[in-house]
N, C-alpha and C positions, 0 to 999 in steps of 0.2 A: 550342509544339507544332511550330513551323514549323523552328526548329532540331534537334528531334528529329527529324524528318522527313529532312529534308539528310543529319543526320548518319549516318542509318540507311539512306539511300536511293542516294545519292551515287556513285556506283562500279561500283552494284551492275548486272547483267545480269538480267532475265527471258526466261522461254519464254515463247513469243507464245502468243494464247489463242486463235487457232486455228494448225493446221497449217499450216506454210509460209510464214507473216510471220516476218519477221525479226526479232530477241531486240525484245523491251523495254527499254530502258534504265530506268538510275535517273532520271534528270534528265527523260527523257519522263515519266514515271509522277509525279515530285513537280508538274509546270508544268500536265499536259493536266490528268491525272486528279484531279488535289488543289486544282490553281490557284495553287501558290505560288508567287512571284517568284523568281528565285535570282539577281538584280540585287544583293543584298548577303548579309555569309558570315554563317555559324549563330553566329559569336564576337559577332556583332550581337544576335542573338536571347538569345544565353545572358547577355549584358549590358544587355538589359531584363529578362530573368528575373530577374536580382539587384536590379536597382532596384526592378520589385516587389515582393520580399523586402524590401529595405530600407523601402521604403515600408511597407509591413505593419507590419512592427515597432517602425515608428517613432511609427504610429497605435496599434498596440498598445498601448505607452509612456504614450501620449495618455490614453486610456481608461484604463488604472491610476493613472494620476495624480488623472485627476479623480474616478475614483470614491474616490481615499485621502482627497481633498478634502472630497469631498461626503458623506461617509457617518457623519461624527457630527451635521450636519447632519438629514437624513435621520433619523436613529435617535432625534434630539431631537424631531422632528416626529411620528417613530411614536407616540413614548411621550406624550408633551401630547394625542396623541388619543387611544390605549388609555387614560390616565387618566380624560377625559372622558368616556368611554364608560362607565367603571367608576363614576364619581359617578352617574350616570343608573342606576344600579341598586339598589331596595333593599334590596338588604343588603350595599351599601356606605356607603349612608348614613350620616353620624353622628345617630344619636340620644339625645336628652338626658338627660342622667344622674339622671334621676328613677326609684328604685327605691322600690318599694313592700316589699320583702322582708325580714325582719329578718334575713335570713343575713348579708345583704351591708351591715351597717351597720357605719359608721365604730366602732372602740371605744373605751370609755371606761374611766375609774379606777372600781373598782366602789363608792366612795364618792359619785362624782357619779349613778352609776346608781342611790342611795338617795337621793338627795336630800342628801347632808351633805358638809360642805364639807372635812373632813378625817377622816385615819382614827384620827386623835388624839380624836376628838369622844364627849366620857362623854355 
């Protein structure tokens, strides 16, 4: 901001805000009214602006990394515990293949269904 300020400020003339004081400068109006130094130039400030961009992006970098890292991780731990959740319910349960129903019975040759051991049998 402080570079923005210089570089918008810098040169510049104001009217005084009352009659009869003499113009404004820029350089007054960045030091009194703002507080900024002008002890060093805005190519200062706009070269910390980049290193925080660089910075950024570099943490940005960071964070995609670890989350490309971390996230079968993560996804293996989701599902171990939505599985567990899913056995705690009954009607996920397995239950035991005990039917009573004659729909669902295994078939057989309809010579063993009479009792006789082949369908050759006088």
């Amino acid at each position: 901001m402080q570079g923005s300020y210089k570089n918008d400020l810098l040169g510049l003339e104001f009217d005084p805000l009352i009659a009869g004081n003499p113009k404004l400068t820029g350089e007054y109006v960045i030091t009194h009214m703002l507080g900024i130094e002008l002890s060093h130039s805005k190519w200062w400030d706009l070269a910390a602006l980049f290193l925080l961009l660089l910075c950024y992006r570099l943490l940005f970098f960071v964070v995609l990394k670890f989350k490309e890292r971390a996230s079968p991780l993560y996804r293996k731990l989701t599902a171990k515990r939505t599985i567990q959740q899913l056995e705690k319910r009954p009607s996920f349960r397995k239950m035991p293949s005990v039917t009573t129903s004659r729909r669902h019975q295994p078939l057989h040759s309809l010579s063993s269904q009479e009792g006789l051991d082949s369908p050759l049998h006088v």
